[in-house]
C-alpha positions as CSV (number, residue, x, y, z in Angstrom):
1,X,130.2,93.6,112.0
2,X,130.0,90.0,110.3
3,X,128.6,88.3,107.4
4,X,126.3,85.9,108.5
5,X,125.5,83.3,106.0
6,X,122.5,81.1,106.0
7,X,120.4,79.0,103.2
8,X,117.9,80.9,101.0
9,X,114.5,81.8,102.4
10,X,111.5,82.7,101.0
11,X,109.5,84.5,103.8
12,X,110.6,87.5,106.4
13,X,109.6,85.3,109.3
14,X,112.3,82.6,108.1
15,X,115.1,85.2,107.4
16,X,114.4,86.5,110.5
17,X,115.2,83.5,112.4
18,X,117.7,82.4,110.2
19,X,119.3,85.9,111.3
20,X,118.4,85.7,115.1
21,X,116.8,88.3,114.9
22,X,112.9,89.7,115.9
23,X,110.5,90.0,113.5
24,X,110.2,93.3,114.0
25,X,114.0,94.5,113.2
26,X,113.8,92.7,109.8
27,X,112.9,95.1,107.2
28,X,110.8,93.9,103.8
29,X,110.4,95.8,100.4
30,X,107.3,95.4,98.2
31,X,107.4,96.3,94.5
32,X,104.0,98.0,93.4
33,X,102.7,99.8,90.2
34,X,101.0,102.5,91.0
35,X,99.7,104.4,87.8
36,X,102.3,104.2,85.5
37,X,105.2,104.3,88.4
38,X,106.7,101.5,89.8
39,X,107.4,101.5,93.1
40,X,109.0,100.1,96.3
41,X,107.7,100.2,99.2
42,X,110.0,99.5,103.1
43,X,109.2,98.5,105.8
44,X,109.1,96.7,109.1
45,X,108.5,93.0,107.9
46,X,105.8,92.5,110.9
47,X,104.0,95.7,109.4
48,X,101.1,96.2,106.2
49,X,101.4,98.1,103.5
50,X,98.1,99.9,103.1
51,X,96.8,100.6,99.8
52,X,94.5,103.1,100.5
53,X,97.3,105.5,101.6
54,X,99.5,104.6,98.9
55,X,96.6,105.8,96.6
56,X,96.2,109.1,98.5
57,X,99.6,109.9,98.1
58,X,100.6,108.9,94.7
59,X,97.1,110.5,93.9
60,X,95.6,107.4,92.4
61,X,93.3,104.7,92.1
62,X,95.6,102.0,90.4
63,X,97.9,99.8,92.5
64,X,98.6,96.2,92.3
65,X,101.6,94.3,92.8
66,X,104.6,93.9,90.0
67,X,104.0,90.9,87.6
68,X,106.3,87.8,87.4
69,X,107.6,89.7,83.9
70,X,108.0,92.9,85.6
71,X,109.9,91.3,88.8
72,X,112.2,89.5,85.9
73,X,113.5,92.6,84.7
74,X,114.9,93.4,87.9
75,X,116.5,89.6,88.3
76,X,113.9,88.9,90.7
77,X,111.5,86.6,91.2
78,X,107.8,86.6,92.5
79,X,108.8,85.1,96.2
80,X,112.1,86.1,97.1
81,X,113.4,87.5,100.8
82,X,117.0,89.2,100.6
83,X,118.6,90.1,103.4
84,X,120.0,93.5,103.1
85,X,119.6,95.3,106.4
């Protein structure tokens, strides 16, 4: 394996061609709150989280997205890809 090293990107569509790579083998993660838990969510970049299952199993009507204060505790910002996989 090698380390492939390319400027910053902000969307999975970018990292994904900065990796040569399809769209659909770069993954994403999505940081929700749902109820009180905070959450991540993976998967295929070229896929949709859907809130309505996330409700059904967390049991709950509350989701939304972390805030810019919520990301920060993590080091993270609000638009940020990182290529892990």
């Amino acid at each position: 394996m090698s380390i492939l090293h390319h400027n910053p990107v902000i969307t999975c569509a970018e990292a994904a061609m900065a990796r040569r790579i399809s769209i659909d083998e770069e993954l994403k993660t999505v940081l929700l709150k749902v109820s009180y838990r905070k959450v991540s969510v993976h998967l295929k970049a070229s896929e949709k989280i859907y809130s309505k299952a996330i409700r059904k199993l967390f049991r709950s009507k509350h989701i939304r997205f972390l805030t810019s204060d919520e990301l920060r505790d993590y080091n993270l910002e609000k638009v940020e890809s990182v290529s892990w996989n």
